[in-house]
mmJSON file of the N, C-alpha and C atoms, coordinates in Angstrom:
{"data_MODEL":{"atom_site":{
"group_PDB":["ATOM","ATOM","ATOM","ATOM","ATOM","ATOM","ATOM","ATOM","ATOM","ATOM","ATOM","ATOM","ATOM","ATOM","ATOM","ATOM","ATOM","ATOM","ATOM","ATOM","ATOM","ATOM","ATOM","ATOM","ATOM","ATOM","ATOM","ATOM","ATOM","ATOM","ATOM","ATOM","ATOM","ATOM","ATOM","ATOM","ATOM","ATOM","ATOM","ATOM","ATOM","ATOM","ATOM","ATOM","ATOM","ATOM","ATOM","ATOM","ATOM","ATOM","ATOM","ATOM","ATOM","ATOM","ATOM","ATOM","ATOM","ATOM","ATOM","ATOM","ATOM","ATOM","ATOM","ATOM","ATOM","ATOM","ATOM","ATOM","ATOM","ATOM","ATOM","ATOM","ATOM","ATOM","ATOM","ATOM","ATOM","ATOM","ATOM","ATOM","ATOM","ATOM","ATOM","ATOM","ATOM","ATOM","ATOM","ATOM","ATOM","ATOM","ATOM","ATOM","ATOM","ATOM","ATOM","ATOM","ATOM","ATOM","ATOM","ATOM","ATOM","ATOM","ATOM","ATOM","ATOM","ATOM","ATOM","ATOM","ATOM","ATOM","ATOM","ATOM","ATOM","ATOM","ATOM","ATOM","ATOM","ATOM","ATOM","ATOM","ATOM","ATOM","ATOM","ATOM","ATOM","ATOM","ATOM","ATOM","ATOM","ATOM","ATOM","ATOM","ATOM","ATOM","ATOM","ATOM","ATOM","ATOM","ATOM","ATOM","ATOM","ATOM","ATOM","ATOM","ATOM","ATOM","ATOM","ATOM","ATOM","ATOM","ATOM","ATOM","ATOM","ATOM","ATOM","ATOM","ATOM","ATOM","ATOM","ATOM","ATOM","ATOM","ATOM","ATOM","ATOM","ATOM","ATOM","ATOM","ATOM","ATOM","ATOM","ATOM","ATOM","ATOM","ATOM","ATOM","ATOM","ATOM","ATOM","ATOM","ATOM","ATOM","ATOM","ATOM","ATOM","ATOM","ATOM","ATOM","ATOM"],
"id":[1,2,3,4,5,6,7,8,9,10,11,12,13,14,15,16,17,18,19,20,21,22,23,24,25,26,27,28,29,30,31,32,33,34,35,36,37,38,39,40,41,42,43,44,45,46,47,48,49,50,51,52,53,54,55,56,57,58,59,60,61,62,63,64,65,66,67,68,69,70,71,72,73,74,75,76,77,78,79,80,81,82,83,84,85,86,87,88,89,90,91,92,93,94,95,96,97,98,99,100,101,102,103,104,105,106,107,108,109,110,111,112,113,114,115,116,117,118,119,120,121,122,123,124,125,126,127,128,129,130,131,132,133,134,135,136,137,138,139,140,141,142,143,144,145,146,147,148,149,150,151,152,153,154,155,156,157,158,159,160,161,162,163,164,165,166,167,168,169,170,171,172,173,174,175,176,177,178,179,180,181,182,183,184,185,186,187,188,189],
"type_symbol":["N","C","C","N","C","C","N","C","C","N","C","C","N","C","C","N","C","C","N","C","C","N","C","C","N","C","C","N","C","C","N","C","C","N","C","C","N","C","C","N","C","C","N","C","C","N","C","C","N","C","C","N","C","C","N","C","C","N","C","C","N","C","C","N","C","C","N","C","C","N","C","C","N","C","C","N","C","C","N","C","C","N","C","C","N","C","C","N","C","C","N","C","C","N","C","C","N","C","C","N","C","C","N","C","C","N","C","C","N","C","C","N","C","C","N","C","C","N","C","C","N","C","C","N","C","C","N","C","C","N","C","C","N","C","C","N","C","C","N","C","C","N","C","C","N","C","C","N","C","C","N","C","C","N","C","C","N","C","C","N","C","C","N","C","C","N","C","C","N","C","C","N","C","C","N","C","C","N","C","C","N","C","C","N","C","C","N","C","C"],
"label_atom_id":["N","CA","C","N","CA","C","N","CA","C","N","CA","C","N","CA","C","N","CA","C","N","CA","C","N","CA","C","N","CA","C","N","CA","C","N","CA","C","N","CA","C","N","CA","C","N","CA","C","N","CA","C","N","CA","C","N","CA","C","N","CA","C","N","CA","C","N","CA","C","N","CA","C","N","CA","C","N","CA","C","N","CA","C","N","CA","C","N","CA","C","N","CA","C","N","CA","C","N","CA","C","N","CA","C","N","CA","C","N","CA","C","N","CA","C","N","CA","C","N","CA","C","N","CA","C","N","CA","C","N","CA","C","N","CA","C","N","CA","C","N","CA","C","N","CA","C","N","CA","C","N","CA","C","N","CA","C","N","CA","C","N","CA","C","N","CA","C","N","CA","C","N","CA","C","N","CA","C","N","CA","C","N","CA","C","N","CA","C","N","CA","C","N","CA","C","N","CA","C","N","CA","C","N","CA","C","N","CA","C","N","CA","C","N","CA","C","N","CA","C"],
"label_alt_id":[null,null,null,null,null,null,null,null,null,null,null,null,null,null,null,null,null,null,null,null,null,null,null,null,null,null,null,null,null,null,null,null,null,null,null,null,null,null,null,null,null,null,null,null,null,null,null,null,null,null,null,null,null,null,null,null,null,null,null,null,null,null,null,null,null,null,null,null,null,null,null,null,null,null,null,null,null,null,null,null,null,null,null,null,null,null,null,null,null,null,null,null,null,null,null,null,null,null,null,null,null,null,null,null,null,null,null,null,null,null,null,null,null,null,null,null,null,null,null,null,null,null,null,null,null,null,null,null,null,null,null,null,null,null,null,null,null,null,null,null,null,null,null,null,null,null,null,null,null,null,null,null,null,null,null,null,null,null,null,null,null,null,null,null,null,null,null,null,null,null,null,null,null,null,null,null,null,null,null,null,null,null,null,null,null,null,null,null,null],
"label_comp_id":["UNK","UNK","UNK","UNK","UNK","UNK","UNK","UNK","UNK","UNK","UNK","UNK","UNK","UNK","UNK","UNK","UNK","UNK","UNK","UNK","UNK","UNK","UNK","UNK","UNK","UNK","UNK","UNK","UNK","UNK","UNK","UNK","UNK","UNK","UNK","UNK","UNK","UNK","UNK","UNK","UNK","UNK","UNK","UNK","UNK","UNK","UNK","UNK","UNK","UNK","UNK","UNK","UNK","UNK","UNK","UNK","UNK","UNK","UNK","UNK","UNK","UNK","UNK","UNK","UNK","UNK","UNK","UNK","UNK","UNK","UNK","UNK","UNK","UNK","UNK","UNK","UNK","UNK","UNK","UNK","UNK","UNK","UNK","UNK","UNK","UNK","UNK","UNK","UNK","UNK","UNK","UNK","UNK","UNK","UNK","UNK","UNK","UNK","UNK","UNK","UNK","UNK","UNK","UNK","UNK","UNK","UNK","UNK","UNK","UNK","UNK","UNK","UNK","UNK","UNK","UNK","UNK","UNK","UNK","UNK","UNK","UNK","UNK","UNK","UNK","UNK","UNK","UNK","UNK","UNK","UNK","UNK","UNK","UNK","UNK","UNK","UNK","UNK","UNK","UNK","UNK","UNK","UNK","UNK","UNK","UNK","UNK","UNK","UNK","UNK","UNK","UNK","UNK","UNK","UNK","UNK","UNK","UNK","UNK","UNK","UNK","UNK","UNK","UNK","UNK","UNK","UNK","UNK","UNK","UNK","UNK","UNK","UNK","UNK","UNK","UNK","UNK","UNK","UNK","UNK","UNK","UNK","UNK","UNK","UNK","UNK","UNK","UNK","UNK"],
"label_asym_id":["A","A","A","A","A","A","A","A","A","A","A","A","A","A","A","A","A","A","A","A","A","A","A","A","A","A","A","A","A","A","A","A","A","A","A","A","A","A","A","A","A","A","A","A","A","A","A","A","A","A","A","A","A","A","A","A","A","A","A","A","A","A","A","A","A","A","A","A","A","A","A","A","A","A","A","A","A","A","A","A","A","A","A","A","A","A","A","A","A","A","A","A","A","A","A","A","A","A","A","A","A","A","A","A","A","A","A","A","A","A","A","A","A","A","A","A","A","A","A","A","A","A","A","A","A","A","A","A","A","A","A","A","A","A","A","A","A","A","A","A","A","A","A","A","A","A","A","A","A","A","A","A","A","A","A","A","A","A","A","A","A","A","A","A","A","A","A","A","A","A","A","A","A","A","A","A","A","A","A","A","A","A","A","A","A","A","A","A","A"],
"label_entity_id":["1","1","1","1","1","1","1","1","1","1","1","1","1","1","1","1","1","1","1","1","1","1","1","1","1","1","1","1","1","1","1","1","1","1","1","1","1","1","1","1","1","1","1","1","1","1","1","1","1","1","1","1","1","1","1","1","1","1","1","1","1","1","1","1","1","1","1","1","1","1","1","1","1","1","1","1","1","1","1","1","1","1","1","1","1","1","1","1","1","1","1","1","1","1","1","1","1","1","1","1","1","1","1","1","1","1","1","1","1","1","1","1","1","1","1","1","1","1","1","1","1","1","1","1","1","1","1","1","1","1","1","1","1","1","1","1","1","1","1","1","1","1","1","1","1","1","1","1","1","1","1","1","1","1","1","1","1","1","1","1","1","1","1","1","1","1","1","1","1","1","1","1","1","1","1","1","1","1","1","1","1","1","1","1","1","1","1","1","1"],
"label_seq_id":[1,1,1,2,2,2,3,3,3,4,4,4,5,5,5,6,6,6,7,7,7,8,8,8,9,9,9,10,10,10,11,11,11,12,12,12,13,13,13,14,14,14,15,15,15,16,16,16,17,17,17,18,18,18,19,19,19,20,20,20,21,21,21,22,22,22,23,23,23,24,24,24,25,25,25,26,26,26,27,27,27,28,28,28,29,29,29,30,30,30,31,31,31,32,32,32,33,33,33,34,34,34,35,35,35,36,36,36,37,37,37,38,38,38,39,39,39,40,40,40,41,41,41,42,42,42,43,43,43,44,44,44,45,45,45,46,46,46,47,47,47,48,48,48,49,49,49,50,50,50,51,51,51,52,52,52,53,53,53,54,54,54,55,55,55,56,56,56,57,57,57,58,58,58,59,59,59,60,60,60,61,61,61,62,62,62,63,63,63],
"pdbx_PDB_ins_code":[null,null,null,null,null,null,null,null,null,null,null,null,null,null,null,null,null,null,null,null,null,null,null,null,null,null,null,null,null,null,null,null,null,null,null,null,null,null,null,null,null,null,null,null,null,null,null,null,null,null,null,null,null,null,null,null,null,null,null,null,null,null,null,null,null,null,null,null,null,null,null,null,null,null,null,null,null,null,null,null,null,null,null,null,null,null,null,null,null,null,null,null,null,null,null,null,null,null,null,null,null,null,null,null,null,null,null,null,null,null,null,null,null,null,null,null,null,null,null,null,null,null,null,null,null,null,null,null,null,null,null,null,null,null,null,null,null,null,null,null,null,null,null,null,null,null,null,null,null,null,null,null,null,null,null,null,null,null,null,null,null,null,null,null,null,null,null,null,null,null,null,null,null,null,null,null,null,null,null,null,null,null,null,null,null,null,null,null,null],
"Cartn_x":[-22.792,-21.677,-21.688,-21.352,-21.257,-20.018,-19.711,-18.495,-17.848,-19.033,-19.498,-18.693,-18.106,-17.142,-15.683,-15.383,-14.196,-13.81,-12.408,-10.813,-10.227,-9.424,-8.859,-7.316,-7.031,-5.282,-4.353,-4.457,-3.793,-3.628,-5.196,-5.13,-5.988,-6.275,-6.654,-7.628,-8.525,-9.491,-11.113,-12.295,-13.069,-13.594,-13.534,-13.812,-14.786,-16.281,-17.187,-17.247,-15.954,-15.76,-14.64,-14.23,-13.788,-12.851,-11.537,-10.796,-9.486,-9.315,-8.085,-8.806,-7.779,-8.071,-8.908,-7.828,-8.311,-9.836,-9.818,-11.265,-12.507,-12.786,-13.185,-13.125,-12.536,-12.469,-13.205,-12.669,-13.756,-14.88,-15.01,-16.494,-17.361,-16.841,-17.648,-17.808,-16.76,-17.129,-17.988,-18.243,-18.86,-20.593,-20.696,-22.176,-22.796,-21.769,-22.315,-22.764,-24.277,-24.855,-25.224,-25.757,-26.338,-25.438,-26.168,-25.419,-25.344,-24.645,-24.493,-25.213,-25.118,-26.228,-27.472,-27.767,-29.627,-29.556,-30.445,-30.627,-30.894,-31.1,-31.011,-32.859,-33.343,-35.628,-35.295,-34.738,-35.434,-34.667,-33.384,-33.292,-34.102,-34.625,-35.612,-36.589,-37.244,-38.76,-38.223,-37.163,-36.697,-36.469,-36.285,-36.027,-37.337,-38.49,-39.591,-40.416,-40.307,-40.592,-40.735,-39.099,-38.406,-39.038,-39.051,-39.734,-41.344,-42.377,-43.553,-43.827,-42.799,-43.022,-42.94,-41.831,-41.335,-42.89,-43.002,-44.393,-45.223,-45.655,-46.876,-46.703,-45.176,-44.995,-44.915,-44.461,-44.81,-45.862,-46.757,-48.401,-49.395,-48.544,-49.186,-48.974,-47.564,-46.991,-47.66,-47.927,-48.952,-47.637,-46.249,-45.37,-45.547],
"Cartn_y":[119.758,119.289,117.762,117.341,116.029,114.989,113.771,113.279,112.774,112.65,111.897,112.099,113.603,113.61,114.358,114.099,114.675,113.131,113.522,112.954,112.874,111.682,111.701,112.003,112.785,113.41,111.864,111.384,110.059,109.165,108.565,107.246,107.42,108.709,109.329,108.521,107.854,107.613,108.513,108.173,108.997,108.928,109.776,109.562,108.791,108.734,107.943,106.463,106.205,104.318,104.214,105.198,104.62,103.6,103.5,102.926,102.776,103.832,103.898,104.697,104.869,105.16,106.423,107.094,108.824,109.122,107.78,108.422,108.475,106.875,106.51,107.612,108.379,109.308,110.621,111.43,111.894,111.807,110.565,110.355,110.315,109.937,109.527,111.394,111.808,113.33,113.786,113.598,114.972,114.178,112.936,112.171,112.242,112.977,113.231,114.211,114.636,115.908,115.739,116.794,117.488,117.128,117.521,117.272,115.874,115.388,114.215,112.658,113.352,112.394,112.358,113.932,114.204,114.982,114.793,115.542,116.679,118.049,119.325,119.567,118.872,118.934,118.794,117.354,116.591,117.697,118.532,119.338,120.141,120.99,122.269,121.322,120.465,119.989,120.018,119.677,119.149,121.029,121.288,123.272,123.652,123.41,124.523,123.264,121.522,121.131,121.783,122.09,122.673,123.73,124.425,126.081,126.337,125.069,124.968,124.624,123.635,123.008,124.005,125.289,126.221,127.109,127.466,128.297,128.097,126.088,126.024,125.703,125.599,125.731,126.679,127.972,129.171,129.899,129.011,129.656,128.808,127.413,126.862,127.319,127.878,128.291,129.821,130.61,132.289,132.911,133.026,133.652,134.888],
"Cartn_z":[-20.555,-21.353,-21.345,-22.207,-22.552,-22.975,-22.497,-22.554,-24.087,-24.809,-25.755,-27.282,-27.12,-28.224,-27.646,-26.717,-26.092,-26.129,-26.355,-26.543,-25.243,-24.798,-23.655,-24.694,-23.287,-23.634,-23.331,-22.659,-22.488,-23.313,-23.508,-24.434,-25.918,-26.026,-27.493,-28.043,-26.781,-27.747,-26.882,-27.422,-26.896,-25.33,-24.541,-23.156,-22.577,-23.511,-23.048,-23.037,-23.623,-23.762,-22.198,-21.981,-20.52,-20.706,-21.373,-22.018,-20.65,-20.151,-19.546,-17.98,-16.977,-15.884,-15.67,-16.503,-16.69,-17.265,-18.572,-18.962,-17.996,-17.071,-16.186,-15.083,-14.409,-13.758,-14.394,-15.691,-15.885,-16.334,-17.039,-17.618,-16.101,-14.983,-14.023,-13.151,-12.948,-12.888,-13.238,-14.91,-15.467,-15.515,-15.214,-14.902,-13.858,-12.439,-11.801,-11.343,-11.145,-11.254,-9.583,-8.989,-8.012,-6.553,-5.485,-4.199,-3.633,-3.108,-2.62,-3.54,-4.826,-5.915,-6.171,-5.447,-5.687,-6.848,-7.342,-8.705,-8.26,-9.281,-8.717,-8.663,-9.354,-9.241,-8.12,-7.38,-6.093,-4.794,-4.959,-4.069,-3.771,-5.159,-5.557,-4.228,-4.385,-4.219,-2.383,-2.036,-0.615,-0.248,-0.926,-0.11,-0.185,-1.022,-1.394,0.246,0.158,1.553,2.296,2.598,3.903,4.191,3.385,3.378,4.099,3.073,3.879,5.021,5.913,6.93,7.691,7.243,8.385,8.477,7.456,7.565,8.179,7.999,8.64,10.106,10.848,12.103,12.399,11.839,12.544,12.727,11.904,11.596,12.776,13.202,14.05,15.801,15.12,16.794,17.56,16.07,16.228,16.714,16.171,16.162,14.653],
"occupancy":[1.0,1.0,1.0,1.0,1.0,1.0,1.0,1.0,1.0,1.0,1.0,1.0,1.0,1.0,1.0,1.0,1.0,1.0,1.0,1.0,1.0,1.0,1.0,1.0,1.0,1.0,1.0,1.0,1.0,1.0,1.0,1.0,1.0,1.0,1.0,1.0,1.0,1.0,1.0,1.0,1.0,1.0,1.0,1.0,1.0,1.0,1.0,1.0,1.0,1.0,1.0,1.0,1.0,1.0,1.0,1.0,1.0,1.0,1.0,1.0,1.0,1.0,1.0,1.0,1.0,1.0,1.0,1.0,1.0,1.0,1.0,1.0,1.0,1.0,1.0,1.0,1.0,1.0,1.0,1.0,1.0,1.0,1.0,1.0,1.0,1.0,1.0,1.0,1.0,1.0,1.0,1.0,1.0,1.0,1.0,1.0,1.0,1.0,1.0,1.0,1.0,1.0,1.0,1.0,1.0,1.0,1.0,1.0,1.0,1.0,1.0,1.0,1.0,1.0,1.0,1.0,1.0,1.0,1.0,1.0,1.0,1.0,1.0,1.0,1.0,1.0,1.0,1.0,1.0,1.0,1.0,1.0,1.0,1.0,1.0,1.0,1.0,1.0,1.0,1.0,1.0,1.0,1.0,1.0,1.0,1.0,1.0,1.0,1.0,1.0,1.0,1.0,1.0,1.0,1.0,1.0,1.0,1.0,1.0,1.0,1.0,1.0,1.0,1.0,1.0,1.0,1.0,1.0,1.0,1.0,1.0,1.0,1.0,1.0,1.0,1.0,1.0,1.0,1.0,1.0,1.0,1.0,1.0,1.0,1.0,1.0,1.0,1.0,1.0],
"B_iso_or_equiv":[0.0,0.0,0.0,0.0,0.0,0.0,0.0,0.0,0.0,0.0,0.0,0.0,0.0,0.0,0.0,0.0,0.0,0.0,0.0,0.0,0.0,0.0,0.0,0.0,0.0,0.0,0.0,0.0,0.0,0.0,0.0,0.0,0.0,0.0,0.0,0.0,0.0,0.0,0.0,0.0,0.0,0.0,0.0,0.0,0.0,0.0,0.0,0.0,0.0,0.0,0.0,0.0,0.0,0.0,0.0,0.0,0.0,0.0,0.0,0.0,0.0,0.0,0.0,0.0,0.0,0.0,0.0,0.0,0.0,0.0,0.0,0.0,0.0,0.0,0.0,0.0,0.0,0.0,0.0,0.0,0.0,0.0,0.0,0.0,0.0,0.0,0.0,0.0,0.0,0.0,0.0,0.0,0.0,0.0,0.0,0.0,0.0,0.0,0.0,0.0,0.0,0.0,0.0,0.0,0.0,0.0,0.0,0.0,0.0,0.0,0.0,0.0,0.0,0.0,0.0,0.0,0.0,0.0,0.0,0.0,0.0,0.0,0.0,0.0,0.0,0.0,0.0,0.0,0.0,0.0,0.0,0.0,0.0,0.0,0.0,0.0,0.0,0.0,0.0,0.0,0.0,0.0,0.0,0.0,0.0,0.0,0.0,0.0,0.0,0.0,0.0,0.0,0.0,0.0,0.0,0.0,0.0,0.0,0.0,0.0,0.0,0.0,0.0,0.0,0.0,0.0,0.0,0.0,0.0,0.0,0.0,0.0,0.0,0.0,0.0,0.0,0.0,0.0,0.0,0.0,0.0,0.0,0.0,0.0,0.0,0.0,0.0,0.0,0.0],
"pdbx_formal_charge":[null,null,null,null,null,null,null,null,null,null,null,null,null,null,null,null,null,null,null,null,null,null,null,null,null,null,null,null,null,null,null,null,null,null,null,null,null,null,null,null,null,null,null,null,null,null,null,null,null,null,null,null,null,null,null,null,null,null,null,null,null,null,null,null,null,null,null,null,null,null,null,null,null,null,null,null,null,null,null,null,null,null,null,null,null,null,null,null,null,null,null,null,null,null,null,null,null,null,null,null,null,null,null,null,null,null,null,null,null,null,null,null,null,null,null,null,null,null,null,null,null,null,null,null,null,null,null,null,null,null,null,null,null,null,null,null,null,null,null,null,null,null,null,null,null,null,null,null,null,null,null,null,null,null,null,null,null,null,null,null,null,null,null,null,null,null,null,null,null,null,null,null,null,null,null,null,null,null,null,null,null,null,null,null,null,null,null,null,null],
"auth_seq_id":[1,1,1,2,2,2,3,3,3,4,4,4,5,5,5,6,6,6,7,7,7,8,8,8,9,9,9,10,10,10,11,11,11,12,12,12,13,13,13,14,14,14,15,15,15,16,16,16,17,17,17,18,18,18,19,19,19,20,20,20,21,21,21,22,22,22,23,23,23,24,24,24,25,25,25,26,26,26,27,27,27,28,28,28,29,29,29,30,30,30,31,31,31,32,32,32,33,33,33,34,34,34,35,35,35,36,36,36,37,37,37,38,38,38,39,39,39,40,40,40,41,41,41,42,42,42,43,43,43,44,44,44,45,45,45,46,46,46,47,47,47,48,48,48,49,49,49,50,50,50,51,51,51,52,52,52,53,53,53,54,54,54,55,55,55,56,56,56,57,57,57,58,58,58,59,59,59,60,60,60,61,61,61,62,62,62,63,63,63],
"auth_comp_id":["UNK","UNK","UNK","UNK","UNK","UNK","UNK","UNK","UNK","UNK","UNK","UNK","UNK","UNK","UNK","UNK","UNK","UNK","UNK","UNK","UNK","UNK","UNK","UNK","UNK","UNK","UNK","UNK","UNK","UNK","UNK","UNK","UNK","UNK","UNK","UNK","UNK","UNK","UNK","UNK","UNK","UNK","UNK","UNK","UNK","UNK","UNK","UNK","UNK","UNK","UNK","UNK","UNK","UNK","UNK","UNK","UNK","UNK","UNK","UNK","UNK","UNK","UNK","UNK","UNK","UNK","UNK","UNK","UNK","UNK","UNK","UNK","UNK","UNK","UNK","UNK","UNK","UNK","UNK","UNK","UNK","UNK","UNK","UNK","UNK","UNK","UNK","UNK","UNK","UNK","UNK","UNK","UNK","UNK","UNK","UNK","UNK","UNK","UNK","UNK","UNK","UNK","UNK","UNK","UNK","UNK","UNK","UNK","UNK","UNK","UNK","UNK","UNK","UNK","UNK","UNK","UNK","UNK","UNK","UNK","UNK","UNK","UNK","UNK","UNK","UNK","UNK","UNK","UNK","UNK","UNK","UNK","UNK","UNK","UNK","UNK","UNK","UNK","UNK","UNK","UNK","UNK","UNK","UNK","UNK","UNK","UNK","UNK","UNK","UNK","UNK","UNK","UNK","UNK","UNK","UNK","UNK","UNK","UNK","UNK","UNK","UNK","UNK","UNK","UNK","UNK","UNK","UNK","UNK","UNK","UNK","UNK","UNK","UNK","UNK","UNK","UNK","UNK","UNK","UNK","UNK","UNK","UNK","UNK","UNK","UNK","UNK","UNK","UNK"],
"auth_asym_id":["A","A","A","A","A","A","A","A","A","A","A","A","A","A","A","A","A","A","A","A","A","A","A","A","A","A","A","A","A","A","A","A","A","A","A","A","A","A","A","A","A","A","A","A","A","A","A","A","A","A","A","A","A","A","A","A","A","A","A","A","A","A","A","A","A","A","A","A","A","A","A","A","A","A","A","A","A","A","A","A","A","A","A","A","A","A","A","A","A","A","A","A","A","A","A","A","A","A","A","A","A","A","A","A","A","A","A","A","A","A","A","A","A","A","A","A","A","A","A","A","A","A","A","A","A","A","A","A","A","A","A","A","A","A","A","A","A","A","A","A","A","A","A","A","A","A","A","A","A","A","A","A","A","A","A","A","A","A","A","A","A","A","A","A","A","A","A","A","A","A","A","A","A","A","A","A","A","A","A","A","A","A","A","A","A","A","A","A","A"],
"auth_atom_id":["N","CA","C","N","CA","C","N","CA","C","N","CA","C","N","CA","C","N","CA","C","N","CA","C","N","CA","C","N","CA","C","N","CA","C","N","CA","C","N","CA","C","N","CA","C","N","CA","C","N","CA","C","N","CA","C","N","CA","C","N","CA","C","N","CA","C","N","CA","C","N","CA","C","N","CA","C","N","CA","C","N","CA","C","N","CA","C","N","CA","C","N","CA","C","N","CA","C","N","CA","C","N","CA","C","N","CA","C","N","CA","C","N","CA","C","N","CA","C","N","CA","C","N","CA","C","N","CA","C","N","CA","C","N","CA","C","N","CA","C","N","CA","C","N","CA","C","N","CA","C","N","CA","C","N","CA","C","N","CA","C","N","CA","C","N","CA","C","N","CA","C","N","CA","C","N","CA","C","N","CA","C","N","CA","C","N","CA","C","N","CA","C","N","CA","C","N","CA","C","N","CA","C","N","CA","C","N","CA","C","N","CA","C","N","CA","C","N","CA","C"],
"pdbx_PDB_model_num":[1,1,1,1,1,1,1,1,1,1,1,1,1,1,1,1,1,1,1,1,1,1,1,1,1,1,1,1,1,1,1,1,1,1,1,1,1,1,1,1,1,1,1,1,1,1,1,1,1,1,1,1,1,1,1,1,1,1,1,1,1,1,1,1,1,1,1,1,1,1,1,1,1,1,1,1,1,1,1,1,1,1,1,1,1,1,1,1,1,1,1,1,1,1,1,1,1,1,1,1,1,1,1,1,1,1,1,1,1,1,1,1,1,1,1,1,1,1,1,1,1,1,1,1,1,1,1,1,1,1,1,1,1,1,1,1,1,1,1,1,1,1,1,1,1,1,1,1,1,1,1,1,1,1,1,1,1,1,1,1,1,1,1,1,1,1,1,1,1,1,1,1,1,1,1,1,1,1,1,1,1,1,1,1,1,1,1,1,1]
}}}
């Protein structure tokens, strides 16, 4: 979704000019994507990491 043609209920003009407090609040909401500001690729890539490291320590350990 995009900010780009939504209307702020407040100051009636379009949200992505960030005109008034409210727009600024959600324009900045809805820009922010993934966890703690990671994009959702660079999580994918940090879990499928996580995942190999476990393997190749349990493959190193002969568990």
């Amino acid at each position: 979704m995009s900010c780009q043609h939504l209307v702020c209920a407040q100051c009636a003009h379009p949200v992505i000019e960030g005109r008034c407090a409210v727009c600024r609040a959600n324009r900045e909401r809805m820009h922010n994507h993934g966890f703690a500001g990671l994009s959702p690729a660079l999580l994918a890539g940090l879990l499928l990491a996580l995942l190999f490291l476990t393997l190749v320590l349990k493959h190193l350990s002969g568990l």
